[in-house]
DSSP file (Angstrom, degrees, kcal/mol; ACC not computed):
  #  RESIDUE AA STRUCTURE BP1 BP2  ACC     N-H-->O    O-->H-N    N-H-->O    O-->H-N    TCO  KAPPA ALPHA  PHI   PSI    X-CA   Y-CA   Z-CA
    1    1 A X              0   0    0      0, 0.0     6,-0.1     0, 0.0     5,-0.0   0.000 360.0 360.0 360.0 157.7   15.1  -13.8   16.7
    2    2 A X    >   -     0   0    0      1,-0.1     3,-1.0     4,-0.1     0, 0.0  -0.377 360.0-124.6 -70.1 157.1   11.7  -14.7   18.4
    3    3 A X  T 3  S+     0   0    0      1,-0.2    -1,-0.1     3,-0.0     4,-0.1   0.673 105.2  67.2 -83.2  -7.8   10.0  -17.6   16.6
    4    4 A X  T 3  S+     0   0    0      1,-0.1     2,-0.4     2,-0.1    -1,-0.2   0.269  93.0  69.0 -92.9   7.1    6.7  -15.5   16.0
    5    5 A X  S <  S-     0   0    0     -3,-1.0    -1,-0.1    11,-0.1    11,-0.1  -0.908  90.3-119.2-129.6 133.7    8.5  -13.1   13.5
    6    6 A X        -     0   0    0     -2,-0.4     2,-0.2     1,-0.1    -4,-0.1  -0.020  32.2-116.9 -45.6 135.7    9.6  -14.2   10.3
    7    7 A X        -     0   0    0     -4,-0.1     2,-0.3     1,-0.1    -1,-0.1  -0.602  37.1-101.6 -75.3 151.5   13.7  -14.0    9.8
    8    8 A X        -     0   0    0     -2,-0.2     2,-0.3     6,-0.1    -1,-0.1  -0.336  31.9-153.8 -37.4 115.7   14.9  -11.6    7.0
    9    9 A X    >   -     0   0    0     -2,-0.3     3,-0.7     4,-0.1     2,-0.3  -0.862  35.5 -99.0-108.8 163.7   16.1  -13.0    3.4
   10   10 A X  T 3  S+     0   0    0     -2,-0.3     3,-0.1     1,-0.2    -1,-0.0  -0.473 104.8   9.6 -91.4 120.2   18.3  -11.2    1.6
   11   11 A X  T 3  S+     0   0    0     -2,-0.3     2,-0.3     1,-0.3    -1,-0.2   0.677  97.8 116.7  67.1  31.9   16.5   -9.0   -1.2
   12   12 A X  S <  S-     0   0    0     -3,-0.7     2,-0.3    26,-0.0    -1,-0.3  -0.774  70.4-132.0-121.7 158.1   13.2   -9.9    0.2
   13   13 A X        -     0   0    0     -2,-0.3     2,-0.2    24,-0.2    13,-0.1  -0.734  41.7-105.9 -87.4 153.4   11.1   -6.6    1.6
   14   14 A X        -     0   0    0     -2,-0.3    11,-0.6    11,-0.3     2,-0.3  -0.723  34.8-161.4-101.1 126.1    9.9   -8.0    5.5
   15   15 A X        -     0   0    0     -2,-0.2     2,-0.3     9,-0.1     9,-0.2  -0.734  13.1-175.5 -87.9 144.8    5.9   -8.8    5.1
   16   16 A X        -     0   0    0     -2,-0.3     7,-0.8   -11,-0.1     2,-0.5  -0.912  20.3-133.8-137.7 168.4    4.5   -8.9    9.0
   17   17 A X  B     +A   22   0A   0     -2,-0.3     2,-0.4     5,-0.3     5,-0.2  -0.969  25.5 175.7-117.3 110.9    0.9   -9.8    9.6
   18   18 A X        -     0   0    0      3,-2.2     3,-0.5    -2,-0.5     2,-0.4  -0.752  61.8 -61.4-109.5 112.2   -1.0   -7.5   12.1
   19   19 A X  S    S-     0   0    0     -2,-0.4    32,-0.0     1,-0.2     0, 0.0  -0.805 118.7 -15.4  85.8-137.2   -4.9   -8.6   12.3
   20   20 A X  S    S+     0   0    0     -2,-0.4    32,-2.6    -3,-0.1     2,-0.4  -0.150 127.4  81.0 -90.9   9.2   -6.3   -8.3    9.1
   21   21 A X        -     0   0    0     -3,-0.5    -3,-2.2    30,-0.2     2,-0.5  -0.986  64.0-135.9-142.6 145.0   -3.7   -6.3    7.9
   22   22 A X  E     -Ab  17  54A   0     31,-1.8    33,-1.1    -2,-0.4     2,-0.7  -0.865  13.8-149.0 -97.7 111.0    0.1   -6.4    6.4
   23   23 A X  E     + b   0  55A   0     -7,-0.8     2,-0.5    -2,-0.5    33,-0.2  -0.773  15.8 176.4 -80.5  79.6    3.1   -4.1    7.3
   24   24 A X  E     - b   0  56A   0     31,-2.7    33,-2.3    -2,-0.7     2,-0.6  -0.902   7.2-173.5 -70.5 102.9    5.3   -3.6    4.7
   25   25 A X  E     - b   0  57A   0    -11,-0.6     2,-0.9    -2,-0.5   -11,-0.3  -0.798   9.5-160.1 -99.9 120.1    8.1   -1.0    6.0
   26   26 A X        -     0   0    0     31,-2.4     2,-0.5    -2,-0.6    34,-0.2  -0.781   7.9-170.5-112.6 145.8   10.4    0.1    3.3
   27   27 A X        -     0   0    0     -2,-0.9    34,-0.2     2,-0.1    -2,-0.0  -0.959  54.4 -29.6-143.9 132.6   13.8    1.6    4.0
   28   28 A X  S    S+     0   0    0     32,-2.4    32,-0.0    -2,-0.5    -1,-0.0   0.186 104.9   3.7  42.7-164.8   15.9    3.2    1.2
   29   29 A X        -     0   0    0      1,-0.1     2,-1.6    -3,-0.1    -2,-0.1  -0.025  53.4-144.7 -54.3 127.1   15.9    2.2   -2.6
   30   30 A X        -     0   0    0     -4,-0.1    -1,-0.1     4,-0.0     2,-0.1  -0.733  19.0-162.5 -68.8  78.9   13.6   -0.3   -4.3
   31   31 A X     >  -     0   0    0     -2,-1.6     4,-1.9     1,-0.1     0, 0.0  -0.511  30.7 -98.8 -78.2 172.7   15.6   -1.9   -6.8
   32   32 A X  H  > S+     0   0    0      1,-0.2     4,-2.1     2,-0.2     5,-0.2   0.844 121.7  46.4 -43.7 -47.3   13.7   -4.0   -9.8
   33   33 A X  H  > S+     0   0    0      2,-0.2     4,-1.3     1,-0.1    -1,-0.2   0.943 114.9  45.8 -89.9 -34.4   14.1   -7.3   -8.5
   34   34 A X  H  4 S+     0   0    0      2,-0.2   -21,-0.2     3,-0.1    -2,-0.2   0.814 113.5  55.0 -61.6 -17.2   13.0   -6.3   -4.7
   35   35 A X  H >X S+     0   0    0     -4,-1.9     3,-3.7     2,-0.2     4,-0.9   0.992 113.4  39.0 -53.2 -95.5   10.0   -4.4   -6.5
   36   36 A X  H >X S+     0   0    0     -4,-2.1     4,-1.2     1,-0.3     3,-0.8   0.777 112.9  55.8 -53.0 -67.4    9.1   -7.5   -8.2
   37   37 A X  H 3< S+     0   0    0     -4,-1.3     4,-0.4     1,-0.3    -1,-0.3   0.435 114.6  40.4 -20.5 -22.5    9.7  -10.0   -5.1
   38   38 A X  H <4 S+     0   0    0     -3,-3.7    -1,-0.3     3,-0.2     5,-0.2   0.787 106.0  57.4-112.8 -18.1    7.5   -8.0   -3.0
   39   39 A X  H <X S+     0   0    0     -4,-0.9     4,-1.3    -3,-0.8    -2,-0.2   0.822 118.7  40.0 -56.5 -21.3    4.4   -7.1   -5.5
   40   40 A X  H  X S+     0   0    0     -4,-1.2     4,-1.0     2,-0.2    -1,-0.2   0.588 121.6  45.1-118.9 -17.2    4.2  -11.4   -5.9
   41   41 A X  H >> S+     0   0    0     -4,-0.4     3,-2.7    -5,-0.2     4,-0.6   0.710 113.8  49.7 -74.3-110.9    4.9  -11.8   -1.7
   42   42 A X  H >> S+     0   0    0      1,-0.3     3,-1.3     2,-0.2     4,-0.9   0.176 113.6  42.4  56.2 -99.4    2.7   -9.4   -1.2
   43   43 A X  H >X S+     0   0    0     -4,-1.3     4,-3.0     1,-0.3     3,-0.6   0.808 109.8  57.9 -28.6 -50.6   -0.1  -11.1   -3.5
   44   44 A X  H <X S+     0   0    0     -3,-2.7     4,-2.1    -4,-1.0    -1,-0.3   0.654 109.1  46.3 -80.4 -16.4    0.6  -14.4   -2.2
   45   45 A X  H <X S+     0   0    0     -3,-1.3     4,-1.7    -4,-0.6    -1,-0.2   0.682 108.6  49.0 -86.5 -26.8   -0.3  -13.2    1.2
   46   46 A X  H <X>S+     0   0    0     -4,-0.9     4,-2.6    -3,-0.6     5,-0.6   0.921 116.2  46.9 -62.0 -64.7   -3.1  -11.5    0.7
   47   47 A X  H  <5S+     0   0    0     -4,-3.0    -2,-0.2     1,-0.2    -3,-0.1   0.843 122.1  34.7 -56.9 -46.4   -4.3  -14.6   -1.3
   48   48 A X  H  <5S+     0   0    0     -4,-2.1    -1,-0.2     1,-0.2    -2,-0.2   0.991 123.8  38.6 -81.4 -49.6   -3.2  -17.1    1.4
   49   49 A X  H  <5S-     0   0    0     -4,-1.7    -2,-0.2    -5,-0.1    -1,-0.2   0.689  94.1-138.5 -81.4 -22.4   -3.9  -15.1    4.9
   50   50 A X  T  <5 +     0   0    0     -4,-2.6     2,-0.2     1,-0.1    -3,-0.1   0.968  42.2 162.6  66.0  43.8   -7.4  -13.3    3.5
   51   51 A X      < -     0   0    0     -5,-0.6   -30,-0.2    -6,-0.1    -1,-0.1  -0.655  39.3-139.7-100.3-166.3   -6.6  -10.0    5.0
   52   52 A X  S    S+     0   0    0    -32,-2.6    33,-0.9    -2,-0.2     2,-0.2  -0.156  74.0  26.0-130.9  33.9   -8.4   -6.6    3.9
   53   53 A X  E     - c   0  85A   0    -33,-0.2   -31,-1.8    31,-0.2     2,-0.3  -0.914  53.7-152.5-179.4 157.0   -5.6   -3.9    3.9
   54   54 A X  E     -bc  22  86A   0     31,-1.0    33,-4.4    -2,-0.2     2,-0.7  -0.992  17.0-147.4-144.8 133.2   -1.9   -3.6    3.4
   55   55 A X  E     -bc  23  87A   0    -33,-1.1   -31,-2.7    -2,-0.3     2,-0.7  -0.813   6.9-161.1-109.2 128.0   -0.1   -0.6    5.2
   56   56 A X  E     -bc  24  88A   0     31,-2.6    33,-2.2    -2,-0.7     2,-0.6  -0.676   5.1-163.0-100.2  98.7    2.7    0.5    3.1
   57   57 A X  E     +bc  25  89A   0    -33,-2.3   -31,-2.4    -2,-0.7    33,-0.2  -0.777  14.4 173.0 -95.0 126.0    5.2    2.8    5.7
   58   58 A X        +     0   0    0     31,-2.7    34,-0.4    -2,-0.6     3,-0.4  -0.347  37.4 121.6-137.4  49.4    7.6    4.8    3.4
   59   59 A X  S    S+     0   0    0      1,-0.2     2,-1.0    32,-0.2    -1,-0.1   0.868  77.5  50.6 -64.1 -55.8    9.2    6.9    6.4
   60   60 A X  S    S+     0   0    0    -34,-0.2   -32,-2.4     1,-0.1     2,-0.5  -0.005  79.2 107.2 -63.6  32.3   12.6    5.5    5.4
   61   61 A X        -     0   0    0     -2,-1.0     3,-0.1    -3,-0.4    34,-0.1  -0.887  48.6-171.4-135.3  84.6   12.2    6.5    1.7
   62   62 A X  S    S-     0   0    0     -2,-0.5     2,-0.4     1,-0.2    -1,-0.1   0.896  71.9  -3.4 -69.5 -58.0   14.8    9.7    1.3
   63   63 A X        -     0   0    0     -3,-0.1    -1,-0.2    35,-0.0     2,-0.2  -0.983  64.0-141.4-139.4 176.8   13.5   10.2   -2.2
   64   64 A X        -     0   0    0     -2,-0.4     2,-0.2    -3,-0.1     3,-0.1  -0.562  10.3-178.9 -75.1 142.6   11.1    9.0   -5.0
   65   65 A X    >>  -     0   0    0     -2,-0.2     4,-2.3     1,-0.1     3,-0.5  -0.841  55.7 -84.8-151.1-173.0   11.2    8.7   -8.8
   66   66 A X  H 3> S+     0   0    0     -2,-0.2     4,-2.5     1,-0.2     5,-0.3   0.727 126.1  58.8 -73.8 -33.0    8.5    7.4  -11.1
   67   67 A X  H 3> S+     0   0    0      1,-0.2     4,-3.0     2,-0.2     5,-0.2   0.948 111.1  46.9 -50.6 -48.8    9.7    3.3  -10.6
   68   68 A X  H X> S+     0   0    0     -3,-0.5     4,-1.6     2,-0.2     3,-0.5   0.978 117.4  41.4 -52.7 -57.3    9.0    4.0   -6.8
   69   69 A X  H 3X S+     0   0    0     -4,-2.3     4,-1.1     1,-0.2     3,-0.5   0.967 118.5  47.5 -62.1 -49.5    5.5    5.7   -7.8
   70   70 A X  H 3X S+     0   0    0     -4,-2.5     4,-1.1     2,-0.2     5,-0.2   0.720 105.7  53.2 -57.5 -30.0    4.7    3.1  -10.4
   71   71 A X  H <X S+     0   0    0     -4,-3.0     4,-3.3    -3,-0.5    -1,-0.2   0.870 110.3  57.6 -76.2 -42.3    5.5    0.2   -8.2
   72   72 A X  H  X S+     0   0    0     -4,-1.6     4,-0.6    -3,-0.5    -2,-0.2   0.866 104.6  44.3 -18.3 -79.1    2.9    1.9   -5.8
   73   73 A X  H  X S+     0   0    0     -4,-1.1     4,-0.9     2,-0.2    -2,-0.2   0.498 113.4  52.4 -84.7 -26.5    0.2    2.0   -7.8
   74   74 A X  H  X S+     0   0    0     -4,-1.1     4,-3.3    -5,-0.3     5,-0.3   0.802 108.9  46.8 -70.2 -45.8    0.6   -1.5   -9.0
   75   75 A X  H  X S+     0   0    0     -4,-3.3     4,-1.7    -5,-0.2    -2,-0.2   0.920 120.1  42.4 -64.0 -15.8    0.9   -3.1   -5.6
   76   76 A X  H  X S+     0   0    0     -4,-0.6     4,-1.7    -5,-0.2    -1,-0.2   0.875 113.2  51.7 -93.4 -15.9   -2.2   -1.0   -4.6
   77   77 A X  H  X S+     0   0    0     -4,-0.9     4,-1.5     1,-0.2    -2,-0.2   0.945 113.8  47.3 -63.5 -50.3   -3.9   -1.8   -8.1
   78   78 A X  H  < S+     0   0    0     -4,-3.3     4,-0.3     2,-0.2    -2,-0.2   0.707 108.8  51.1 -67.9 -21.9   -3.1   -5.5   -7.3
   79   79 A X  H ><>S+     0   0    0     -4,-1.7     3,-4.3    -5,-0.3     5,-0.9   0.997 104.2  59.8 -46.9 -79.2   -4.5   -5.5   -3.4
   80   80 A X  H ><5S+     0   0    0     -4,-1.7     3,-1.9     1,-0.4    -2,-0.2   0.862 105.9  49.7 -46.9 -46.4   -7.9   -4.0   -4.6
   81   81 A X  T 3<5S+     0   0    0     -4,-1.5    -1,-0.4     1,-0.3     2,-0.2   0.870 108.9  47.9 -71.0  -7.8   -8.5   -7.2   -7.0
   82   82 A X  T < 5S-     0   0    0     -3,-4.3    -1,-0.3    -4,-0.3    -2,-0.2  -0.146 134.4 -88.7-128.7  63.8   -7.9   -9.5   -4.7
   83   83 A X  T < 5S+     0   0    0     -3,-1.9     2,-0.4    -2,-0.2    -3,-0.2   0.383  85.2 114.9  63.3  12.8  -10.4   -7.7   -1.9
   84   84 A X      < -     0   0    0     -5,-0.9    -2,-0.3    -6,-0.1   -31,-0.2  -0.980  55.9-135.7-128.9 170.0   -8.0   -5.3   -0.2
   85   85 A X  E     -c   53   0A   0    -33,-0.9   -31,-1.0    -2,-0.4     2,-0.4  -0.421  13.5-152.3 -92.7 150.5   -7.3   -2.0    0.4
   86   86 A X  E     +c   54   0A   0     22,-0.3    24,-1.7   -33,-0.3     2,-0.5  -0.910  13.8 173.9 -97.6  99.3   -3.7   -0.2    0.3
   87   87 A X  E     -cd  55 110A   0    -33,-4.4   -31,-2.6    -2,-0.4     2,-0.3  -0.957  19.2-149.1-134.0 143.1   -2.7    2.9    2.3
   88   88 A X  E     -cd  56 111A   0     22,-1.6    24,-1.1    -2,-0.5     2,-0.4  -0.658  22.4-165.6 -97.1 148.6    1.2    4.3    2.3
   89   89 A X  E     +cd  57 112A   0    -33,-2.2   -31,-2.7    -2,-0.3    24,-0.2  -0.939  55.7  36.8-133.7 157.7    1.8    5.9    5.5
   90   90 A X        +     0   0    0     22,-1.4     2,-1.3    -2,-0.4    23,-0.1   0.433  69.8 176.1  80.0  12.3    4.8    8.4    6.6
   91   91 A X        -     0   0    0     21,-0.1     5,-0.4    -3,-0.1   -32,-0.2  -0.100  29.8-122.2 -42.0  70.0    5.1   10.3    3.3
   92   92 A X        -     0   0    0     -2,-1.3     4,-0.3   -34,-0.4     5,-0.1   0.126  14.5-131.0  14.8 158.3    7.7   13.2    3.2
   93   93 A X  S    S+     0   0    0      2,-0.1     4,-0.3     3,-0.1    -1,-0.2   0.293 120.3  52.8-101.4  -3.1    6.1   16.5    2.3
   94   94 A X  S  > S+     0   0    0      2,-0.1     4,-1.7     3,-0.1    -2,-0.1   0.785 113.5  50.1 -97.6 -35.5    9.7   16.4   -0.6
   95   95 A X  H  > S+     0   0    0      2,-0.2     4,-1.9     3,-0.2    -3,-0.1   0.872 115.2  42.2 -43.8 -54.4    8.0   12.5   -1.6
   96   96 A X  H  > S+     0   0    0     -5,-0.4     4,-3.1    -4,-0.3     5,-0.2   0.936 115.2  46.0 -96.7 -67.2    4.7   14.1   -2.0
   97   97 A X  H  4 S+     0   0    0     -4,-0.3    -1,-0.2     1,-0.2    -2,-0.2   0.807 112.1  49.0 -42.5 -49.9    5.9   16.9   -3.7
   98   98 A X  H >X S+     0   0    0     -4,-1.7     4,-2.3     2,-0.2     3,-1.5   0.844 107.7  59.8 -21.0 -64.5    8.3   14.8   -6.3
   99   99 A X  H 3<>S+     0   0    0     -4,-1.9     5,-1.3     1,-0.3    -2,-0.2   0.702 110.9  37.7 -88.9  -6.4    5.3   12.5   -7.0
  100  100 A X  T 3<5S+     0   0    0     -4,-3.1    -1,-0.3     3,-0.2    -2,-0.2   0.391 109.0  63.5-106.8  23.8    3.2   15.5   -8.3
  101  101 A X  T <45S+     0   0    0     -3,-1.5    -2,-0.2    -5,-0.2    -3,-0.1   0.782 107.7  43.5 -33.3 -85.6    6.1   16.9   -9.8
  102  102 A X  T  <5S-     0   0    0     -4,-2.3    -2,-0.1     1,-0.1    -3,-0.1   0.153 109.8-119.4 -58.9  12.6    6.0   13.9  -11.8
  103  103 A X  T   5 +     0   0    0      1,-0.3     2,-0.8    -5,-0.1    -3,-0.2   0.624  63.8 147.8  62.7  28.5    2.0   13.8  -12.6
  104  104 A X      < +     0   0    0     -5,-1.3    -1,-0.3    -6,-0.1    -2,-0.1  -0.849  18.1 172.6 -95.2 103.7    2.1   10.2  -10.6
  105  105 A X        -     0   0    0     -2,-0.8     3,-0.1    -3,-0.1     4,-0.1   0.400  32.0-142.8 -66.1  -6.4   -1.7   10.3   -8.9
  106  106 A X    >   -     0   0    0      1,-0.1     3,-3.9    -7,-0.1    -2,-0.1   0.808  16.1-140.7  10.7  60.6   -1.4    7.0   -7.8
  107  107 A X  T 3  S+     0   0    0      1,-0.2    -1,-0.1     3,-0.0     3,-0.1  -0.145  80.6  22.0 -12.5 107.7   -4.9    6.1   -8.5
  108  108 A X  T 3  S+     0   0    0      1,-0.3     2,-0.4    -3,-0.1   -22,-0.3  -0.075 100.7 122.0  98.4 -17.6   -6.6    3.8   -5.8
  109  109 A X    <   -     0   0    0     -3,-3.9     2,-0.3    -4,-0.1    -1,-0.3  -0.644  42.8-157.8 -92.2 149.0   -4.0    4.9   -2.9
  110  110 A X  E     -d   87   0A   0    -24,-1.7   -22,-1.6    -2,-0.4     2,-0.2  -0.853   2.7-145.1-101.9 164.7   -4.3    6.3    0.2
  111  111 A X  E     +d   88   0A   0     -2,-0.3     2,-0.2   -24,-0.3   -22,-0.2  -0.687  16.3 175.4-116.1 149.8   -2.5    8.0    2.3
  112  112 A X  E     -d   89   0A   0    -24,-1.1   -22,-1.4    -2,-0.2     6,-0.3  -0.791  33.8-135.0-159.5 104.5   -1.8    8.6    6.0
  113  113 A X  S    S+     0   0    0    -24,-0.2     2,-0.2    -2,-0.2   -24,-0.1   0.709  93.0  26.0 -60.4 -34.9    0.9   10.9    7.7
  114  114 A X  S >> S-     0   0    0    -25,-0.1     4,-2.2   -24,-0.1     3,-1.4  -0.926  81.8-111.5-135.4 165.2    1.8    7.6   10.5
  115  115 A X  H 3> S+     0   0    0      1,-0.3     4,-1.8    -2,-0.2     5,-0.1   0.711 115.4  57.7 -54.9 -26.1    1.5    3.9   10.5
  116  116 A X  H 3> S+     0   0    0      2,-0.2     4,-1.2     3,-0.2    -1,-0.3   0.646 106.3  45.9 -87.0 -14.7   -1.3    4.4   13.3
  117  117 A X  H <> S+     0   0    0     -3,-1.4     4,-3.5    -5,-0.2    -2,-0.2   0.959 109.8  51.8 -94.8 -27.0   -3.3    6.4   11.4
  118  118 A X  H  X S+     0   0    0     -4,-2.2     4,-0.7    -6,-0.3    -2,-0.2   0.817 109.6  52.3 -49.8 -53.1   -3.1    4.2    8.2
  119  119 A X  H >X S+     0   0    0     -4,-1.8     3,-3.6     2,-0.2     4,-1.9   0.990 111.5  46.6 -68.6 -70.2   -4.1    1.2   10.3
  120  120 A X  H 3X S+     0   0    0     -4,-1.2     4,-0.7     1,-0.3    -2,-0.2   0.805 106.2  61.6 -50.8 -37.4   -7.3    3.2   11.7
  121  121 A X  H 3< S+     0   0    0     -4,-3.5    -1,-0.3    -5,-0.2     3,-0.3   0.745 106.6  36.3 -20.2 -51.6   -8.0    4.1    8.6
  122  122 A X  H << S+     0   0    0     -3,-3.6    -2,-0.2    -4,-0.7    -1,-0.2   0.766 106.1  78.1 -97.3 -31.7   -8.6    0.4    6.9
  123  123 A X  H  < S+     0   0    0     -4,-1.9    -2,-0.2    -5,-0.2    -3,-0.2   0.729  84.3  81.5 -23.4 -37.4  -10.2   -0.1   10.6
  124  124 A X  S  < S-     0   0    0     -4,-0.7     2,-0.2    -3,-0.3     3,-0.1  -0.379  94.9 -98.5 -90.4 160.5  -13.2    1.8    9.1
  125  125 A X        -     0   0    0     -2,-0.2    -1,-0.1     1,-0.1     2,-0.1  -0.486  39.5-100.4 -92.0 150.9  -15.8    0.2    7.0
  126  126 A X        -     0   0    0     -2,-0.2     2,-0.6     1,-0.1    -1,-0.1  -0.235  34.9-144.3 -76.1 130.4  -15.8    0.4    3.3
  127  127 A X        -     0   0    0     -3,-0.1    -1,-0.1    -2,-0.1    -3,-0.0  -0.826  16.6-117.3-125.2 118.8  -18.1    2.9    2.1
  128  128 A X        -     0   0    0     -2,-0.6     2,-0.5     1,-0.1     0, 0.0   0.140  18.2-142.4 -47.8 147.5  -19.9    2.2   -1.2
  129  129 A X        -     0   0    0      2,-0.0     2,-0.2     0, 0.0    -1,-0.1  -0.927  15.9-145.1 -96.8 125.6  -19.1    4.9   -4.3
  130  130 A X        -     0   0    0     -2,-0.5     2,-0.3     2,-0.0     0, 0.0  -0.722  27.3-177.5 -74.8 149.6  -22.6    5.4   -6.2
  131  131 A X        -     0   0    0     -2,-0.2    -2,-0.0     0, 0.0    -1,-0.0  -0.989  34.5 -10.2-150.1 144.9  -21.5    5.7   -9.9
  132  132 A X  S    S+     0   0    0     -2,-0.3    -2,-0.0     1,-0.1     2,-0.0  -0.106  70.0  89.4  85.5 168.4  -23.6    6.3  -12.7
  133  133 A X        -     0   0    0      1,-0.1     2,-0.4     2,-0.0    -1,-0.1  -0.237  65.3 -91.6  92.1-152.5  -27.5    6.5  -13.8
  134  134 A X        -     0   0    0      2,-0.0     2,-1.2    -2,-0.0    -1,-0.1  -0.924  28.6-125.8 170.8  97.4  -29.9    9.4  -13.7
  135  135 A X        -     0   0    0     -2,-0.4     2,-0.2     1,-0.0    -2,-0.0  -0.682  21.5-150.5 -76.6 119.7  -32.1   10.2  -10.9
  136  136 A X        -     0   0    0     -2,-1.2     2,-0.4     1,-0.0    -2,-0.0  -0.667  18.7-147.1 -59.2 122.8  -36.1   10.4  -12.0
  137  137 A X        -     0   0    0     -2,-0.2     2,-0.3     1,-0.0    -1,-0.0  -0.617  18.1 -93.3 -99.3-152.8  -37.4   12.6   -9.9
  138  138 A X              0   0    0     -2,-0.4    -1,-0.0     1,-0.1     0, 0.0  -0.582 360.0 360.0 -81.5 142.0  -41.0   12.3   -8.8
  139  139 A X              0   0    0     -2,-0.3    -1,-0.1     0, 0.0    -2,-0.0   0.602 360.0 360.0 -80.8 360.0  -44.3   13.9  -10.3
């Protein structure tokens, strides 16, 4: 292997750095302890590297159930506190279908049909949500 890409460990999901943003590819089942092992790589990477997005590619992901969706919506919960954004790319249209089968919204994610579009996607600037209040108007 080249010395500019990190080697594989064993039970570890592969983090890779492009730009400002992190490539997480996942291929087949997420058990519990690779789950946990990548929400806390993941974190630590964010924390250490400062980038502003993590692209989640779940093109290799044959099906879903709620651990898969839940693990989801935590890694994207945890991104957002510590200043970046989350988008899953390569969903199935049987993925998509399963996770609203299963009332899973994932709250906070987005979505993107390929890994290119997901990256242009966090490429764009963050656009404030107004929330709240009571417009006055004027006499």
């Amino acid at each position: 292997m080249s010395e500019g890409f990190p080697r594989p460990v064993a039970g570890h999901v592969p983090v890779l750095r492009l730009g400002d943003v992190l490539l997480v590819t996942l291929q087949g089942d997420l058990h519990d302890s690779m789950a946990f092992q990548l929400q806390q790589d993941l974190s630590e990477r964010i924390v250490r590297s400062g980038v502003t997005g993590v692209v989640i590619d779940i093109t290799g992901v044959e099906m879903v159930d709620s651990f898969l969706g839940r693990v989801l919506a935590e890694i994207a919960a945890q991104t957002e506190l510590l200043a970046a954004r989350t988008v899953v790319a390569g969903m199935r249209p049987a993925v998509a279908i399963t996770l609203v089968e299963l009332g899973l919204t994932l709250p906070g994610l987005r979505t993107a049909l390929t890994t290119e579009a997901a990256m242009e996607l966090l490429a764009q600037p963050i656009v404030p949500v107004r929330t709240g209040g009571v417009r006055e108007e004027s006499p």
